[in-house]
LOBADO-315762 format. One record per residue (C-alpha): residue in three letters; x, y, z. Coordinates in steps of 0.1 Angstrom, whole numbers, plus 5000, padded with zeros to 4 digits. Layout:
N
AlaXYZ/...
***
This chain:
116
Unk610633152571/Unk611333052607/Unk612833302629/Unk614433152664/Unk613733482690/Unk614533242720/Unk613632942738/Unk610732832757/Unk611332632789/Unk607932482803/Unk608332402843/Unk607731992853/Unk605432142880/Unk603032252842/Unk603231892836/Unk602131742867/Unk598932002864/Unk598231922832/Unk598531552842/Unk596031582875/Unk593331782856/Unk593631512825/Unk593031232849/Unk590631422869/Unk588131432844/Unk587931022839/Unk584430882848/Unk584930602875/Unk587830852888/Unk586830932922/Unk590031142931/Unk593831142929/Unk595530982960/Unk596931282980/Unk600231152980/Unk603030972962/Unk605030652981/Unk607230802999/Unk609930542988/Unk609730732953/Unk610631082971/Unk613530912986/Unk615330762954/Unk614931102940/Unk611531182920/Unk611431582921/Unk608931682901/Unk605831552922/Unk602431672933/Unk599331572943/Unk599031182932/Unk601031212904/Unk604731192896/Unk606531362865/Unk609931252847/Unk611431412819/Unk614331242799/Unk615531292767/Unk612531522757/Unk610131222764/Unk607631272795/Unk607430962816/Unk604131032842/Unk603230752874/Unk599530872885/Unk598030742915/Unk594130782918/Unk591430642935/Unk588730492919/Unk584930432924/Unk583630122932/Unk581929872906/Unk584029992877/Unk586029822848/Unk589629922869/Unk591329822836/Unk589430042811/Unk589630292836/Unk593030272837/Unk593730272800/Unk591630572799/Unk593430812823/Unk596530702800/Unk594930802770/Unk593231142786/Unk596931242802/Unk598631122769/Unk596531352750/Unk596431662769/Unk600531642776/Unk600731612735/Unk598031852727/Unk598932112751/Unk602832072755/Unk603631942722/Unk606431682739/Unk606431302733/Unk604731062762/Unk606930812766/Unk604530632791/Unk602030692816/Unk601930432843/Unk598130392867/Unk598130292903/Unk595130292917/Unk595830282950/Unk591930252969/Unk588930242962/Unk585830462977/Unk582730282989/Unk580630592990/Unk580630912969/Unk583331112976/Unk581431452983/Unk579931243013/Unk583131113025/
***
């Protein structure tokens, strides 16, 4: 038997954390772009942080990541990969529905980035 003592209320902020450390851990990753466009501030994304974005609507997460990505890599795979990663951890660690996870990769790095 169920009981219901309340409910719990997870912050967007939670999600764009989980979302950065999910992505973060992608080989061929270099590094999440330190900013969103700016024209997606304006129109009135709040929930944003470091290179990634966060929408909630009708208990489905909607996630736009931007990263930066080493060079000589499969860009594609890479991509599909940080949506699977951030996919999984959202699920596994929130328990809410991903409605879609959308890649930019918005530059590429020439060198390593501890060298940068």
């Amino acid at each position: 038997m169920e009981q219901h003592l309340g409910k719990v209320t997870i912050a967007p902020n939670v999600l764009v954390t989980i979302a950065q450390k999910a992505a973060a851990t992608v080989p061929g990753v270099a590094c999440l772009y330190e900013t969103v466009p700016s024209m997606k501030r304006l129109l009135g994304f709040q929930t944003v942080g470091q290179g990634v974005e966060v929408r909630v609507e009708d208990d489905q997460v909607a996630i736009d990541v931007y990263v930066v990505a080493h060079r000589g890599i499969d860009l594609l795979q890479t991509g599909r990969e940080v949506q699977r990663e951030i996919t999984r951890a959202i699920e596994d660690i929130v328990g809410k529905a991903v409605r879609e996870v959308n890649v930019h990769v918005e530059d590429v790095v020439l060198e390593p980035v501890a060298e940068r």
